[in-house]
N, C-alpha and C positions, 0 to 999 in steps of 0.2 A: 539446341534444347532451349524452352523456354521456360523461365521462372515465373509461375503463377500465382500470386500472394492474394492473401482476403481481404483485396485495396479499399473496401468501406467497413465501417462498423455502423454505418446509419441502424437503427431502431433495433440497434440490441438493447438488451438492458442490463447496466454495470453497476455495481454497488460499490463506493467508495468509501473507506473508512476512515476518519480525519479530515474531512473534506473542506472543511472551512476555511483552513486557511493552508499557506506556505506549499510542500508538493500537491498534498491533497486538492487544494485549491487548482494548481495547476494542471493539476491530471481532469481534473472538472471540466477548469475551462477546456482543455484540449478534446474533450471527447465531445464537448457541445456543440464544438465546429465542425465532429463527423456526425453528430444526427442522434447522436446514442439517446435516448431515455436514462439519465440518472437517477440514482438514489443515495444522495449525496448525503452520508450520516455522521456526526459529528455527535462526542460529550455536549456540546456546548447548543443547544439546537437555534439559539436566535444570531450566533452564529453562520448557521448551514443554512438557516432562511434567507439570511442577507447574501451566501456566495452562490445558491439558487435564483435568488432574483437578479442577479449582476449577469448571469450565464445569457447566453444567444439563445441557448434553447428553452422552448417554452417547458420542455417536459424533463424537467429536474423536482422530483419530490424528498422533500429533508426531513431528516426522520433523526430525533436523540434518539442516540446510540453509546452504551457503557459495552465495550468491548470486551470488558474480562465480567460480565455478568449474564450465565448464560439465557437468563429468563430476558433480559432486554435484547438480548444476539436472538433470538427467537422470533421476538415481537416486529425488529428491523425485518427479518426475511418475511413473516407471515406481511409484513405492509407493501414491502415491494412487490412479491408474487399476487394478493389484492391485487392493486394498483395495475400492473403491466402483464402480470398475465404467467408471465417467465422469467426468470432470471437464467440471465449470460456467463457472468462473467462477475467475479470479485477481488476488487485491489484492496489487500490489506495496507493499509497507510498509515494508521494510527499509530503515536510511538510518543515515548516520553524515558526522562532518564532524569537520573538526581546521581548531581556530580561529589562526589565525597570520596574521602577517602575510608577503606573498607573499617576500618577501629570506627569511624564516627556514622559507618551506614545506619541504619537502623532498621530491625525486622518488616516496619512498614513502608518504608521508602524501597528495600529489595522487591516487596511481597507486591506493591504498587507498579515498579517498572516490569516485573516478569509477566503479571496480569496484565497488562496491556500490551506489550511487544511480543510475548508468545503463545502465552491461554488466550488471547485475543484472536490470534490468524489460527488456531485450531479450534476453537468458538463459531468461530464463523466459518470453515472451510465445512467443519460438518454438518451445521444447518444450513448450506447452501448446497452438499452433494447430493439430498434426495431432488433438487429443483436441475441440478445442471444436466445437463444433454450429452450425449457425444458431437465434440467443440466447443463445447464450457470451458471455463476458464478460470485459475484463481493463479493470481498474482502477488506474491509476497514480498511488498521493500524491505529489503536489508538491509546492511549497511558497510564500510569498508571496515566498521568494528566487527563484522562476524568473522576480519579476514587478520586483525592485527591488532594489537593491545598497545592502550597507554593508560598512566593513571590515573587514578581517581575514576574510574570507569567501569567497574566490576560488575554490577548489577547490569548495564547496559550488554557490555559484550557477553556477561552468559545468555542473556538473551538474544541478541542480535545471532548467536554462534548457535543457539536451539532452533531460531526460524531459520537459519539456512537447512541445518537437519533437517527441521520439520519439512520442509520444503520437498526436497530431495525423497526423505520417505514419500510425501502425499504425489511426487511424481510417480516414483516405482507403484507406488498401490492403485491410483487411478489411469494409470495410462492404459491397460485393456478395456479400461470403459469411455475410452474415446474423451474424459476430461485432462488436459494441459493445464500441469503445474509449471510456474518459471518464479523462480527469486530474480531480483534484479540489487544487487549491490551498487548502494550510489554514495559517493564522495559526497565532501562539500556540496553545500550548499547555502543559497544567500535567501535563508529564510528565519521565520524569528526563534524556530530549532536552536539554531548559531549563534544569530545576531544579538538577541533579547539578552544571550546569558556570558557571550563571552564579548563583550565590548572592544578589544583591543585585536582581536579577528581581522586579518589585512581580505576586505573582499572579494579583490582581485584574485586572490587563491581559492576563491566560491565557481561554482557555475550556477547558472540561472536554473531555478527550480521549472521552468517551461523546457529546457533542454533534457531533463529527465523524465518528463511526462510524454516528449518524443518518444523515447527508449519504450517507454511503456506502450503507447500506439504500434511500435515496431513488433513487439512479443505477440500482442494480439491479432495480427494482421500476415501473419507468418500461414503457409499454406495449410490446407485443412489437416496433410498427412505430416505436417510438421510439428515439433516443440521443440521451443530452447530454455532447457531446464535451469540455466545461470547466466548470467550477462554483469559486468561490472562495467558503472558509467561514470567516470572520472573526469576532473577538473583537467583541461591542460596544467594549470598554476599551481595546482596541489605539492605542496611541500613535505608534508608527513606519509607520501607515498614513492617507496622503490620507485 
């Protein structure tokens, strides 16, 4: 028997969320070496202009992007479909967390991280279903927080533990229409997620945020009659996992 995989992604078009920097960035650059058309969108847009122009490929368009705002989750898709014609494929990446303990959360720092880690990848998952095809694709990073609790993290893991849900529903509901849902739960990483806020992080217990943008190449390139609805991608050196 032989295994036949969709070994290019050349001139699909992938809409990435957080793109500017850390995985987002890396999932950028990695798709610019298959040929893909980005639409690389970031909060931050001078940002996403600068990781567009650093890209191999000429056809990365950077578009601000406010993920838990659905009138700007709108204006992204109407600019991409403009622009290339189609949209493929969507990596939700954007993600943010405020680390506190729950007595000192505050209704805006909860209401801030849910809006973006989960009203965010269902923002965009449903302004992006009337464009996807059968073999469209939306991609949801998770994280090993949707899989296990520490503190001062509460707001993060109800969220990160919704987008795995969410996930898993938008697989059940779109799979007769030929669109692939996959979470991808990813450990450590050595980007400034981590590094900016926890200083004393040994990094050697990180992996490289390009070894997770792999993972992501891998979901997408799976054969046409296939999906892998979960994948978890893990540091070897990871300490705080079984």
């Amino acid at each position: 028997m032989t295994l036949t995989t969709t070994s290019t992604l050349r001139d699909r078009v992938i809409l990435v969320t957080g793109g500017a920097r850390g995985l987002g960035k890396a999932i950028c650059e990695m798709l610019a070496e298959e040929g893909v058309r980005i639409v690389l969108a970031d909060l931050d847009l001078e940002g996403a202009r600068a990781c567009a122009r650093s890209l191999s490929s000429e056809q990365a368009l950077a578009v601000q992007l406010d993920v838990g705002d659905p009138d700007s989750v709108a204006r992204c898709v109407a600019q991409a479909v403009d622009r290339y014609g189609q949209l493929d494929a969507v990596i939700n990446n954007a993600g943010v967390d405020v680390t506190l303990p729950v007595q000192e959360l505050q209704v805006a720092d909860w209401d801030r991280v849910l809006r973006t880690n989960l009203t965010g990848p269902f923002l965009l998952s449903r302004a992006a279903c009337p464009h996807l095809k059968s073999g469209g694709h939306i991609v949801n990073i998770a994280s090993t927080a949707a899989r296990r609790a520490w503190p001062n993290a509460s707001a993060y893991h109800a969220s990160k533990w919704g987008l795995l849900g969410l996930s898993h529903a938008l697989h059940a509901e779109l799979r007769p229409r030929g669109i692939k849902v996959s979470a991808l739960i990813a450990g450590g990483m050595r980007t400034p997620f981590l590094l900016d806020r926890f200083p004393d992080i040994d990094p050697e217990t990180l992996q490289e945020p390009a070894n997770v943008a792999h993972a992501v190449r891998f979901l997408l390139t799976q054969p046409e009659a296939t999906v892998i609805p979960e994948i978890m991608v893990l540091p070897m050196k990871e300490t705080s996992w079984p």
